[in-house]
N, C-alpha and C positions, 0 to 999 in steps of 0.2 A: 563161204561163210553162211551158216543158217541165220535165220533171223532172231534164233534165240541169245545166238553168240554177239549178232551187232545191240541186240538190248543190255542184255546180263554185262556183256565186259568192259564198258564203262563203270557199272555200278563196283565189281570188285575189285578194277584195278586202282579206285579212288580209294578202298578201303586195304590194299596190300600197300606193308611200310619198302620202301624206294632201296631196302638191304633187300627184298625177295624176291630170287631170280628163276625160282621154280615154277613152270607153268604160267609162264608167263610171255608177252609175243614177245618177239627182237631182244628173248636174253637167252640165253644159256647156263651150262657147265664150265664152260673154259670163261665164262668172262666174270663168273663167282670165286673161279681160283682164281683169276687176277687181280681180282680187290681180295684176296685172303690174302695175299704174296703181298701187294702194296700196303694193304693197312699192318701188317706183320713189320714189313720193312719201317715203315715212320714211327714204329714202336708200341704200337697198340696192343694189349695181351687180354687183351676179351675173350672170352670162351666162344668160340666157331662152331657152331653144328651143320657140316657138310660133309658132301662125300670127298674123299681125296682124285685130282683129277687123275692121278695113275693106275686108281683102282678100277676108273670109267671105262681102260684099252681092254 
């Protein structure tokens, strides 16, 4: 880790809302379709802007 990254990524991970899995440490692709799959399943019909993860192989 440079030292820019131990200053800066506190400041913008305080300001990313707790849906955004992009570029961000310990998240992924496979674990954004999982909450797409789970919130889908409990009936939520929100508009999703992500990639599909079968488009990611």
């Amino acid at each position: 880790m440079t030292a820019a990254m131990l200053v800066l990524e506190p400041i913008f991970e305080a300001d990313l809302p707790s849906e955004q899995y992009a570029y961000r440490p310990g998240r992924n692709a496979e674990q954004a379709a999982k909450e797409v799959q789970e919130r889908l399943h409990r009936g939520h019909t929100d508009v999703v802007d992500g990639t599909p993860l079968f488009a990611l192989a």
